[in-house]
C-alpha positions in Angstrom: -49.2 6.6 -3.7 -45.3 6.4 -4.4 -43.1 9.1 -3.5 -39.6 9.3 -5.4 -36.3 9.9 -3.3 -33.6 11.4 -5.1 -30.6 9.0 -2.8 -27.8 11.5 -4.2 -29.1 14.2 -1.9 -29.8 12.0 1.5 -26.5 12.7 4.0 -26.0 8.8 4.0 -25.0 8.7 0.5 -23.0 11.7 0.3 -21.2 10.3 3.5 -21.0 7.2 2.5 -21.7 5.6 -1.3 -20.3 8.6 -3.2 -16.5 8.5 -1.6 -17.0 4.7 -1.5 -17.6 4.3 -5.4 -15.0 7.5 -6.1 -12.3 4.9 -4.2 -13.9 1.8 -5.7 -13.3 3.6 -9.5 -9.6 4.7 -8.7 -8.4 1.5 -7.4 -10.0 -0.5 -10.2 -8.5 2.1 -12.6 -5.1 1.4 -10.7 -5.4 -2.3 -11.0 -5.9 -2.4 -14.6 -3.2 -0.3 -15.1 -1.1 -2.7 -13.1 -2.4 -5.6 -15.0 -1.9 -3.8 -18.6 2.3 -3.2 -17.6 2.1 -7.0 -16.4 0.7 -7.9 -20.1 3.4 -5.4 -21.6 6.2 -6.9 -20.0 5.5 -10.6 -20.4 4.3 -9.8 -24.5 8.2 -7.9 -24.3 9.8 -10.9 -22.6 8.1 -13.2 -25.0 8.9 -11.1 -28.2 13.0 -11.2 -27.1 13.1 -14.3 -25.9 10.3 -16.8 -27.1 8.1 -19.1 -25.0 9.1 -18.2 -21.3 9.0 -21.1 -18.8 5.7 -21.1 -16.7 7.8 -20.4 -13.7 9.0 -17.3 -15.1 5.4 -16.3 -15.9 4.4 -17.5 -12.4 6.7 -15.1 -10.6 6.3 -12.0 -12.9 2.9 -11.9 -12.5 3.3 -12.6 -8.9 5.2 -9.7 -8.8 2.3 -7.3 -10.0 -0.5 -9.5 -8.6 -2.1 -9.3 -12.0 -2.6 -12.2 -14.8 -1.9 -11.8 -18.6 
C-alpha cells in the first residue's frame, strides 16, 4: 500500500525548499536582467561604433559578469 505525502505541507519544506527556491527565482531573474543590459550596451556600442575590439568586449562584460 502507498500513502501519498503532500511535501508543501511538511515543516521541512516550508522552512527550507520554499524560501530556498523564492531566492533561487529572484536571483536568476536578477541575473538575466543583468545579462540583457550587458547585451543592450554591447548591441549600442556596436551600432555607434562598429566591431569593438575583443578587449573591449572582454572588460564590459567583465564588468556585469554576464556574456552576450
Amino acid at each position: 500500500m502507498l500513502i501519498q505525502i503532500d511535501v508543501t505541507k511538511l515543516p521541512s519544506y516550508q522552512l527550507g525548499l520554499e524560501p530556498g527556491r523564492e531566492d533561487g527565482l529572484e536571483r536568476g531573474l536578477a541575473t538575466g536582467m543583468d545579462r540583457g543590459r550587458m547585451g543592450l550596451l554591447l548591441r549600442q556600442l556596436r551600432v555607434q561604433f562598429g566591431p569593438l575590439p575583443p578587449e573591449l568586449e572582454a572588460r564590459v562584460q567583465a564588468a556585469g559578469g554576464g556574456t552576450d
